[in-house]
N, CA, C and O atoms as a CHARMM CRD file, in Angstrom:
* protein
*
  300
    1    1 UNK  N    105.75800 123.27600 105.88900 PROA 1      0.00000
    2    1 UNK  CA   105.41700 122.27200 106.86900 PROA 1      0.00000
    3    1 UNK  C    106.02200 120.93800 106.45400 PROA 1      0.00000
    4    1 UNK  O    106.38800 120.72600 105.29900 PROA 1      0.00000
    5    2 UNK  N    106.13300 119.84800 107.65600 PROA 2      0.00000
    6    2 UNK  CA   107.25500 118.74100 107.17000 PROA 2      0.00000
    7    2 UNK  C    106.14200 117.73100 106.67200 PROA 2      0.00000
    8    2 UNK  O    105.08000 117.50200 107.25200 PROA 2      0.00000
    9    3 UNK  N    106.52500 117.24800 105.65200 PROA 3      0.00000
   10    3 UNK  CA   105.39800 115.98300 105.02800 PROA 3      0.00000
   11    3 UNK  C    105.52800 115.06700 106.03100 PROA 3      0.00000
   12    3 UNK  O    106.69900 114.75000 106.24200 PROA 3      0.00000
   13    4 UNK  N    104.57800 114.45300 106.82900 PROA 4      0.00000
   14    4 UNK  CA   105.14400 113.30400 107.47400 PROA 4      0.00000
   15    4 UNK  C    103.80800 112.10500 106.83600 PROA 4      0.00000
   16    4 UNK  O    102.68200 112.30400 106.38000 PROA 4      0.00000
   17    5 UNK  N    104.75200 110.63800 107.13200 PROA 5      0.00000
   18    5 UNK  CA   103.86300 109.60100 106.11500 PROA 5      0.00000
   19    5 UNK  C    102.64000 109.45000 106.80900 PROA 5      0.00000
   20    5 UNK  O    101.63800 109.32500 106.10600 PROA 5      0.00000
   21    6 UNK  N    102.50600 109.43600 108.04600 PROA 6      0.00000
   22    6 UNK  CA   100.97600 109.58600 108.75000 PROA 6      0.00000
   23    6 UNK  C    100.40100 110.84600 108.69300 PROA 6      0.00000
   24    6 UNK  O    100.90900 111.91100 109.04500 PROA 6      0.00000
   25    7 UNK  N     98.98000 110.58700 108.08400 PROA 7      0.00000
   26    7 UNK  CA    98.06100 111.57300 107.95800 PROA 7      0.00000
   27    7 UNK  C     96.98700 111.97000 109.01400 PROA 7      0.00000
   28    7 UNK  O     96.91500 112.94600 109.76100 PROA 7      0.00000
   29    8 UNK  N     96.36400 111.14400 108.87300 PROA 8      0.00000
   30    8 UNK  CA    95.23600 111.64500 109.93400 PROA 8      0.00000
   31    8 UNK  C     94.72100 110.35700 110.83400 PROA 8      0.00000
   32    8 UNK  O     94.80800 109.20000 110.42100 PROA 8      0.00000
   33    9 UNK  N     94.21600 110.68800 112.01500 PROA 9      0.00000
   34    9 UNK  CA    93.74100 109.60400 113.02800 PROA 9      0.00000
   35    9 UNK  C     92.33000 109.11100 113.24200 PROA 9      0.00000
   36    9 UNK  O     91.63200 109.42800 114.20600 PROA 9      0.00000
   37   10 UNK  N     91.99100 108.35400 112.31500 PROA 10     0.00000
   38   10 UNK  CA    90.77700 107.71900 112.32300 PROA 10     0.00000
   39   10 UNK  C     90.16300 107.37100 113.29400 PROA 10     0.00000
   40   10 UNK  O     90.93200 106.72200 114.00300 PROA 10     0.00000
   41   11 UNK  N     88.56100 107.48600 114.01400 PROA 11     0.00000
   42   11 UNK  CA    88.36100 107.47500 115.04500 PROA 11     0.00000
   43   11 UNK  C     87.07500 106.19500 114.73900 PROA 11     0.00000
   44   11 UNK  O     86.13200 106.37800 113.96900 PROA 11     0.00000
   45   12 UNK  N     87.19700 105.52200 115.15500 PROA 12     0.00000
   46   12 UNK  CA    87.04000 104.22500 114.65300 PROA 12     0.00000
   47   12 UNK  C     87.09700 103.03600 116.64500 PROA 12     0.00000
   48   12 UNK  O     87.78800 103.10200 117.66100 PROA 12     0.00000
   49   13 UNK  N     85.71800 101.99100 116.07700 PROA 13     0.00000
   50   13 UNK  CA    85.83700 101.15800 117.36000 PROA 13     0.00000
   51   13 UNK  C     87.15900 100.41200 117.77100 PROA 13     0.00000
   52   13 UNK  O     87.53000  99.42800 117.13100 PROA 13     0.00000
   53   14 UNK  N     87.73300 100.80400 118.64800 PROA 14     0.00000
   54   14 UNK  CA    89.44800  99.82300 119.36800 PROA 14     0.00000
   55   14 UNK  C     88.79400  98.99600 119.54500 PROA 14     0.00000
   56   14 UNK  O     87.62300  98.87000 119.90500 PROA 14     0.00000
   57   15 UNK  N     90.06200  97.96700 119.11700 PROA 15     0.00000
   58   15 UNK  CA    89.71400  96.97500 120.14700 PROA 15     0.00000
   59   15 UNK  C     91.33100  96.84100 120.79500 PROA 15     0.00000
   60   15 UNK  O     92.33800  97.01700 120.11000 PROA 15     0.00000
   61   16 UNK  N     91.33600  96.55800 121.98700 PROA 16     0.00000
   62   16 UNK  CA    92.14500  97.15500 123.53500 PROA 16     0.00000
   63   16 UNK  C     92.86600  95.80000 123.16500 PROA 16     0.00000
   64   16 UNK  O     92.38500  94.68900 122.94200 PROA 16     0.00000
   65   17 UNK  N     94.67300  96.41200 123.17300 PROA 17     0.00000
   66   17 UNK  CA    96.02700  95.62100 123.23400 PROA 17     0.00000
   67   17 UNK  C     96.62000  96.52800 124.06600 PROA 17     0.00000
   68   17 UNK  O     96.45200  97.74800 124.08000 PROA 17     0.00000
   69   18 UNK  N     97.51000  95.67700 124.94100 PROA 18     0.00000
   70   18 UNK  CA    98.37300  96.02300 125.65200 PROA 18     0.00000
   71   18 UNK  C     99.59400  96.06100 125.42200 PROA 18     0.00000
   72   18 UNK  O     99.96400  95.19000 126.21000 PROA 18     0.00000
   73   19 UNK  N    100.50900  96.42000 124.92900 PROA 19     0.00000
   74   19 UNK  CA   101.81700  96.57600 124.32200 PROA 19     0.00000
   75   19 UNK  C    102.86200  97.29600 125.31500 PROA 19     0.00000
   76   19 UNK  O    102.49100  97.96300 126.28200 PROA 19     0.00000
   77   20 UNK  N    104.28100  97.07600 124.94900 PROA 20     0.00000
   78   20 UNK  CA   105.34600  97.33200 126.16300 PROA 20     0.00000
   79   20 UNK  C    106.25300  97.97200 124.97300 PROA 20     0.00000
   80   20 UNK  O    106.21500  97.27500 123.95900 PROA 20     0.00000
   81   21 UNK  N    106.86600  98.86000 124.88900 PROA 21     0.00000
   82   21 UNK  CA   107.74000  99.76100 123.79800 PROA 21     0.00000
   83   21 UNK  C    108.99500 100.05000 125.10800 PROA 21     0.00000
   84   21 UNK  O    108.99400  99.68700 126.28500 PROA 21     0.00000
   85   22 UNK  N    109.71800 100.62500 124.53900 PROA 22     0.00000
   86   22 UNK  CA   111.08000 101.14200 125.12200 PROA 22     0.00000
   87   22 UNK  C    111.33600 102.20800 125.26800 PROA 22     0.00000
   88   22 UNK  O    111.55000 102.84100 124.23400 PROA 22     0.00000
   89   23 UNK  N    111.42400 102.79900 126.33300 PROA 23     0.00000
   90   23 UNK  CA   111.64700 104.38700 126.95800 PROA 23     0.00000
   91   23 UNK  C    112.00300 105.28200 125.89500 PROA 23     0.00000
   92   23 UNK  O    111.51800 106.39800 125.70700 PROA 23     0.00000
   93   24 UNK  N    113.33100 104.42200 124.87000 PROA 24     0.00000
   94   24 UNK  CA   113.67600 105.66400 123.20800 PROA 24     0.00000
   95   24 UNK  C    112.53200 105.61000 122.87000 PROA 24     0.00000
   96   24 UNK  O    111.92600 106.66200 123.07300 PROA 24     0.00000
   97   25 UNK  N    111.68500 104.43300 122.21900 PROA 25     0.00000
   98   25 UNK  CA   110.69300 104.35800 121.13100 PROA 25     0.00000
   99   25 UNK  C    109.29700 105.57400 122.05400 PROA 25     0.00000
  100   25 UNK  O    108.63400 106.39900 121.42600 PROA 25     0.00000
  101   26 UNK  N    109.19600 105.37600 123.34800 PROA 26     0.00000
  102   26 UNK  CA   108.26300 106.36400 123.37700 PROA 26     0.00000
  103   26 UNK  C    109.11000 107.98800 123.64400 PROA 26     0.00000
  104   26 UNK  O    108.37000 108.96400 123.76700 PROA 26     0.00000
  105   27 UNK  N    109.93100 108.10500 123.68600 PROA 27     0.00000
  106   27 UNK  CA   110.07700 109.48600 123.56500 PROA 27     0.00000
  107   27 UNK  C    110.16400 109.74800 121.81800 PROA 27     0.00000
  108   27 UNK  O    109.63700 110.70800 121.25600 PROA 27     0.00000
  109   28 UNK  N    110.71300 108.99200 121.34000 PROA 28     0.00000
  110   28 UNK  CA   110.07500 109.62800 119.82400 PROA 28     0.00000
  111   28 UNK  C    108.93900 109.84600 119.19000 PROA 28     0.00000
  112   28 UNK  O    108.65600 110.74600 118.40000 PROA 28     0.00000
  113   29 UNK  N    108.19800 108.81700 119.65300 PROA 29     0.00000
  114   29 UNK  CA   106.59600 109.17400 119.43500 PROA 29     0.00000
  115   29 UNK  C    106.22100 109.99800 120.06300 PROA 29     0.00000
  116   29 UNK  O    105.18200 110.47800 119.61100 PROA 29     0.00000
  117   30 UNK  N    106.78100 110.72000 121.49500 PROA 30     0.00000
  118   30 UNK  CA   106.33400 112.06800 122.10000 PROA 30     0.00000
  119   30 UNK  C    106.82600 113.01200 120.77300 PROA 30     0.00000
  120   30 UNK  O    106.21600 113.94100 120.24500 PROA 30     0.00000
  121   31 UNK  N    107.72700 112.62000 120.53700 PROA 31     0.00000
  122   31 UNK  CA   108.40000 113.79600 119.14700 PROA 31     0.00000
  123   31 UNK  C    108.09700 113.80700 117.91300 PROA 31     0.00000
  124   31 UNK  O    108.17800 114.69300 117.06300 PROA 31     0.00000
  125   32 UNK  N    107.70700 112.65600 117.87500 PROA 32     0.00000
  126   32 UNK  CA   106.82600 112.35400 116.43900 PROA 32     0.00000
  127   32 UNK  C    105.18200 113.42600 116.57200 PROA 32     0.00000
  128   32 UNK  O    104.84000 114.15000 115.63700 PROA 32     0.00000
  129   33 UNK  N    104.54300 113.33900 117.59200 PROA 33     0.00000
  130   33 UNK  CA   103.26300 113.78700 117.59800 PROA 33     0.00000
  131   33 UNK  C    103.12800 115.01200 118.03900 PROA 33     0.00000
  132   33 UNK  O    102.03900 115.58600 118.00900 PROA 33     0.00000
  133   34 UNK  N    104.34000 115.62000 118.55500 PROA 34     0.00000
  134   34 UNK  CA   104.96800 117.14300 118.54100 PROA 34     0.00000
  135   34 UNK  C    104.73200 117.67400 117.04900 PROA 34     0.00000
  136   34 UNK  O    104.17200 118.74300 116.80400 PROA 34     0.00000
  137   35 UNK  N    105.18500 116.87300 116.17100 PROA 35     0.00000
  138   35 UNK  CA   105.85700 117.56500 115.19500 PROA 35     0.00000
  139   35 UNK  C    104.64700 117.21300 114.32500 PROA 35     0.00000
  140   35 UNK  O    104.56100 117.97700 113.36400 PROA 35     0.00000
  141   36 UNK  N    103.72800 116.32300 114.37400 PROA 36     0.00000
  142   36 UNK  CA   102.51200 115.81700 113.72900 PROA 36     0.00000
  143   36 UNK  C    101.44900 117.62400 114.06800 PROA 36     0.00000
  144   36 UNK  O    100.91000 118.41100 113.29000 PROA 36     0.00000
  145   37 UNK  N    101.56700 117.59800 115.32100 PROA 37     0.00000
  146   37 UNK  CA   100.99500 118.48000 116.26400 PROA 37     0.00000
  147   37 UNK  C    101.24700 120.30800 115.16500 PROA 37     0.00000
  148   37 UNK  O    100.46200 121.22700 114.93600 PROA 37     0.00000
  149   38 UNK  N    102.46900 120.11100 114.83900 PROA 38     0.00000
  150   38 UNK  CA   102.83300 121.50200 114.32500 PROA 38     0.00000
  151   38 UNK  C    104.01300 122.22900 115.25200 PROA 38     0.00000
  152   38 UNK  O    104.28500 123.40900 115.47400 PROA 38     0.00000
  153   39 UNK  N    104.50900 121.12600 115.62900 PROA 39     0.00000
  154   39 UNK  CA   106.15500 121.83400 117.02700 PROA 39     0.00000
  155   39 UNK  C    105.22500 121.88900 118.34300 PROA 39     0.00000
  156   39 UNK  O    106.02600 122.21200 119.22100 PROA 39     0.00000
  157   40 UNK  N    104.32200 121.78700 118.77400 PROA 40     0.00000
  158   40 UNK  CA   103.85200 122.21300 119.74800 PROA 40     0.00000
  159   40 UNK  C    103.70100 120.64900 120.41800 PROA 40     0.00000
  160   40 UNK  O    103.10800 119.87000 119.67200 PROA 40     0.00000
  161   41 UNK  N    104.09900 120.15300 121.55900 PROA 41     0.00000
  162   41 UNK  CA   103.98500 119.42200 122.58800 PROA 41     0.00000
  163   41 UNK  C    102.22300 119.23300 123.20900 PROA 41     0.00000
  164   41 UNK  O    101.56800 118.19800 123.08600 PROA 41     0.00000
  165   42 UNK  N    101.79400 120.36100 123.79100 PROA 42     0.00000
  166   42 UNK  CA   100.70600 120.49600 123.90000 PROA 42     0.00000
  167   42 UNK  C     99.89600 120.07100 122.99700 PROA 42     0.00000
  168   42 UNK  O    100.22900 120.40300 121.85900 PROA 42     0.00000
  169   43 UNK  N     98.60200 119.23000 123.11100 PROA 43     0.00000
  170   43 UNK  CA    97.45800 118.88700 122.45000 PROA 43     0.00000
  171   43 UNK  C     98.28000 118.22000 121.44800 PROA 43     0.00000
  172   43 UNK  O     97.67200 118.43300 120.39900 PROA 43     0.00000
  173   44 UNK  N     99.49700 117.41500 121.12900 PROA 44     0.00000
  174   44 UNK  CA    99.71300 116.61700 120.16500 PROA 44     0.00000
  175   44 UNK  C     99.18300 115.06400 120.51300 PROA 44     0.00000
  176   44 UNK  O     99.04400 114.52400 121.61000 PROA 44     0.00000
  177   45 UNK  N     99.00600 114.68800 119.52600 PROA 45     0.00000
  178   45 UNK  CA    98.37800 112.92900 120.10100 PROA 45     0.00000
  179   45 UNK  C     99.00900 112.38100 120.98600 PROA 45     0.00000
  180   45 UNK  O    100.18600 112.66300 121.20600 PROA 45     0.00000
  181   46 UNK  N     98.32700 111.47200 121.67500 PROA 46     0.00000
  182   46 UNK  CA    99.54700 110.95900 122.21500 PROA 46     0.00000
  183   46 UNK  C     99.91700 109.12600 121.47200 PROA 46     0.00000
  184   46 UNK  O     99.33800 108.34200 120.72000 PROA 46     0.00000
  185   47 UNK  N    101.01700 109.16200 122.13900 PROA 47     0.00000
  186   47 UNK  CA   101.42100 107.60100 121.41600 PROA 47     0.00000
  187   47 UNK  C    100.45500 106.09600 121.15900 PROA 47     0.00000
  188   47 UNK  O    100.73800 105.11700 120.46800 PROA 47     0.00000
  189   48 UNK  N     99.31100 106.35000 121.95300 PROA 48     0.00000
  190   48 UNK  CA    98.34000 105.32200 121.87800 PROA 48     0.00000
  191   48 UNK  C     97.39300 105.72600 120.86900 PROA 48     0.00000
  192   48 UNK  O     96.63500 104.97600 120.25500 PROA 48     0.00000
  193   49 UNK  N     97.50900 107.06400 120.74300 PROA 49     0.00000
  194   49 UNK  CA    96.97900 107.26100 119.19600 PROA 49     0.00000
  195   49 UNK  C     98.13100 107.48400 118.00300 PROA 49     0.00000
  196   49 UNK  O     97.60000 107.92800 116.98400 PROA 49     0.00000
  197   50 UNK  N     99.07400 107.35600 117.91800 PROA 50     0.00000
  198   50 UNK  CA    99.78000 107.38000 116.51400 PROA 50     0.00000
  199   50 UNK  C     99.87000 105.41900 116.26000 PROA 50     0.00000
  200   50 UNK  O     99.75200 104.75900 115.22700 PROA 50     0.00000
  201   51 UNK  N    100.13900 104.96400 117.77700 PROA 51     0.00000
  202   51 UNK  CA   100.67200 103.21600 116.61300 PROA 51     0.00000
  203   51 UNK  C    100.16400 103.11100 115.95800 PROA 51     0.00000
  204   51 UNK  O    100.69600 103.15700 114.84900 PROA 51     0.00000
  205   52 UNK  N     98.58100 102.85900 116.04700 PROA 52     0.00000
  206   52 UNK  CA    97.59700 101.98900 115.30500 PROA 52     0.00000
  207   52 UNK  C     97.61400 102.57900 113.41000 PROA 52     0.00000
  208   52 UNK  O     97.70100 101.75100 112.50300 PROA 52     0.00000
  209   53 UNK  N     97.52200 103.96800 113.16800 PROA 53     0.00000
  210   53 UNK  CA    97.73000 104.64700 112.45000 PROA 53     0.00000
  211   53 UNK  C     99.28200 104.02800 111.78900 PROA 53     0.00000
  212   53 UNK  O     99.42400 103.63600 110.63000 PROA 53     0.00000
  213   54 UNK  N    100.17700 104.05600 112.66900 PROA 54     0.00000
  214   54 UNK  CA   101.65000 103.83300 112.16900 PROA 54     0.00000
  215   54 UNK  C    101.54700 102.20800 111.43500 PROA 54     0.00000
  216   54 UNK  O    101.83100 101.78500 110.31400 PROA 54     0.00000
  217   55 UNK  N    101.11800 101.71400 112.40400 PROA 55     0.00000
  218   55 UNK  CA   101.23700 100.13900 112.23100 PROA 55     0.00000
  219   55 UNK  C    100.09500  99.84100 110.69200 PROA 55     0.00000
  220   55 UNK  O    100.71800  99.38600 109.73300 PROA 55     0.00000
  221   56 UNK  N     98.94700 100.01100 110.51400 PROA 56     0.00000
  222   56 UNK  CA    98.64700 100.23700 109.41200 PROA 56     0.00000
  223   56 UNK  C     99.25400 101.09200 108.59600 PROA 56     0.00000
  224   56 UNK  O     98.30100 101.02900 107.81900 PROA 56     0.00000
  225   57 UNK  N     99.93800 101.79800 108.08900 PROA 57     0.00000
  226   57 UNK  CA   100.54000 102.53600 106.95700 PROA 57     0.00000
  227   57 UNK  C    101.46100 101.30000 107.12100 PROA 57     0.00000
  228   57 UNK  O    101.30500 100.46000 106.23500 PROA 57     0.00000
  229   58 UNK  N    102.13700 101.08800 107.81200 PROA 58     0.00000
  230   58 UNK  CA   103.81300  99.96100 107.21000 PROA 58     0.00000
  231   58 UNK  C    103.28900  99.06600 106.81900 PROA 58     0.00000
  232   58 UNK  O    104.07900  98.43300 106.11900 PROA 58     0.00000
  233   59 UNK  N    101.74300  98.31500 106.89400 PROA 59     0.00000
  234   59 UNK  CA   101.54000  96.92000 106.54100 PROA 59     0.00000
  235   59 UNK  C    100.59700  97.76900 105.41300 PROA 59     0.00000
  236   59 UNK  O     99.67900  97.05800 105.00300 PROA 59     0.00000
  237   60 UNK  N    100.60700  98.57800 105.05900 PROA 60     0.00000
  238   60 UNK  CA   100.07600  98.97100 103.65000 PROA 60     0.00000
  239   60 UNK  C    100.70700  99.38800 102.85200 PROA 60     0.00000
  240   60 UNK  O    100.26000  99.48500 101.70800 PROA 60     0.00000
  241   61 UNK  N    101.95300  99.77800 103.16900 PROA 61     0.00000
  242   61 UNK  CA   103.08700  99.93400 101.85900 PROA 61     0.00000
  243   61 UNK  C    104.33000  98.75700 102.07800 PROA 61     0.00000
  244   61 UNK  O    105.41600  98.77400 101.49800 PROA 61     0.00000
  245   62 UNK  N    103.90300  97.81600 102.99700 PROA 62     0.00000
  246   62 UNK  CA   105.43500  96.38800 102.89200 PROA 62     0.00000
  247   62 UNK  C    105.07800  95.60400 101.61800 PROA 62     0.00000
  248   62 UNK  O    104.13800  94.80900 101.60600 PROA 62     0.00000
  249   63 UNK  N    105.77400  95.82300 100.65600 PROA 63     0.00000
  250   63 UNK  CA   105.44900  95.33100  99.17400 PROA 63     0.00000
  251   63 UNK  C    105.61900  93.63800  99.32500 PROA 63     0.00000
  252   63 UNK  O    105.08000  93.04100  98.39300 PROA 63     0.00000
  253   64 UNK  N    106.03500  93.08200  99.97000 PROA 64     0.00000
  254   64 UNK  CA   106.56500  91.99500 100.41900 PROA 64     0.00000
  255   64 UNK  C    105.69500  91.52300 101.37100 PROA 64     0.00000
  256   64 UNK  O    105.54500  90.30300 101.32500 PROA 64     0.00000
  257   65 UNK  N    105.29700  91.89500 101.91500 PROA 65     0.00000
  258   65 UNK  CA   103.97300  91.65700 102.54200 PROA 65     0.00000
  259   65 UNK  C    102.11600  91.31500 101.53800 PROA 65     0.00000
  260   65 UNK  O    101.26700  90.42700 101.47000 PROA 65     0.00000
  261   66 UNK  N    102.37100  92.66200 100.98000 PROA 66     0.00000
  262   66 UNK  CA   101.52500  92.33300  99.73100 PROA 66     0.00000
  263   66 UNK  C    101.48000  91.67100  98.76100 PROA 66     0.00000
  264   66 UNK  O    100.47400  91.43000  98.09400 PROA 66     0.00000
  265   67 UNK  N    102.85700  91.20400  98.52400 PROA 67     0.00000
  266   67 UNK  CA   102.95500  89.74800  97.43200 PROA 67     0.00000
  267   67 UNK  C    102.74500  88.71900  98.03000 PROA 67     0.00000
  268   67 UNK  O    102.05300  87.84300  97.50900 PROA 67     0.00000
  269   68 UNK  N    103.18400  88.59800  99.03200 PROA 68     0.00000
  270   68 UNK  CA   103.27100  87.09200  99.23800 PROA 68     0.00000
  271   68 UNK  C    101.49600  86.71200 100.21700 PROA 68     0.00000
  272   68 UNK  O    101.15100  85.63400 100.70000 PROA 68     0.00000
  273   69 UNK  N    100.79600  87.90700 100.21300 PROA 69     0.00000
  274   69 UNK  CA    99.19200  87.73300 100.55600 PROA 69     0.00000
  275   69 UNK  C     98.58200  87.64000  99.34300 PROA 69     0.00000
  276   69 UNK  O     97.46500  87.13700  99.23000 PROA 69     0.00000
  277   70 UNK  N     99.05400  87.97200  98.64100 PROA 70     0.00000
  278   70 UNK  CA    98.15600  87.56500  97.27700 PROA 70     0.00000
  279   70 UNK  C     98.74100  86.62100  96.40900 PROA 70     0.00000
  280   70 UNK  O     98.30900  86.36300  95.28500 PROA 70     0.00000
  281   71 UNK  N     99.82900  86.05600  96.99300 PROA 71     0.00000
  282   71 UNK  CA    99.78600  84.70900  96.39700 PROA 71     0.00000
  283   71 UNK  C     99.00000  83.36400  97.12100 PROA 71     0.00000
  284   71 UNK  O     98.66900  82.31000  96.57600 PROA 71     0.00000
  285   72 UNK  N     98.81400  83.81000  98.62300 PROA 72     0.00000
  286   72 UNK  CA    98.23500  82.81900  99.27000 PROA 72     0.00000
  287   72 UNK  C     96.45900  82.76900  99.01300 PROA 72     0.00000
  288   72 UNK  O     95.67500  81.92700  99.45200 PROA 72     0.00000
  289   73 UNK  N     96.17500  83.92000  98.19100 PROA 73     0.00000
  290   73 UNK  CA    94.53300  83.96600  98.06600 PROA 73     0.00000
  291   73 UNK  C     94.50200  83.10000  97.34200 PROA 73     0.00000
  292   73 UNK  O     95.34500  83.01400  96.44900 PROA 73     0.00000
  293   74 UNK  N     93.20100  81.89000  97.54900 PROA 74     0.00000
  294   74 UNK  CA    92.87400  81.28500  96.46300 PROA 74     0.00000
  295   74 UNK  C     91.86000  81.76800  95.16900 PROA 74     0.00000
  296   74 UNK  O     90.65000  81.96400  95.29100 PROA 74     0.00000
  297   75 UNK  N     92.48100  81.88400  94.16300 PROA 75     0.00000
  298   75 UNK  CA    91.60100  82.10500  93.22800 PROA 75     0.00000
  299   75 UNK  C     92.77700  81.57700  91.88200 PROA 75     0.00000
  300   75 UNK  O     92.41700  81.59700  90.70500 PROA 75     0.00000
């Protein structure tokens, strides 16, 4: 099976954004959650459930992101 960097979809209170992506970017996330899914199209997430998931993992491994927040903590 393919390792992919998103794991699992936390089901957790939204809070509701409206966002506009680009006809490529959502057909890959149709293909991304295919392949999350196990190849199967059917019953794979759909794209309003992978961002939030996506978008947290990149701001939890941007190392550069994480330095320069913990230089702004005061302590």
């Amino acid at each position: 099976m393919t390792r992919l960097k998103l794991a699992d979809l936390a089901d957790e209170k939204p809070v509701r954004l409206t966002v506009e992506v680009s006809a490529r970017l959502h057909r890959e996330l149709l293909a991304y959650a295919a392949v999350l899914n196990g190849g199967e199209a059917k019953g794979a997430p759909t794209p309003e459930r992978l961002i939030p998931p996506m978008i947290e993992r990149f701001i939890a491994t941007d190392r550069s992101y994480a330095k320069t927040r913990r230089a702004a903590q005061p302590g």
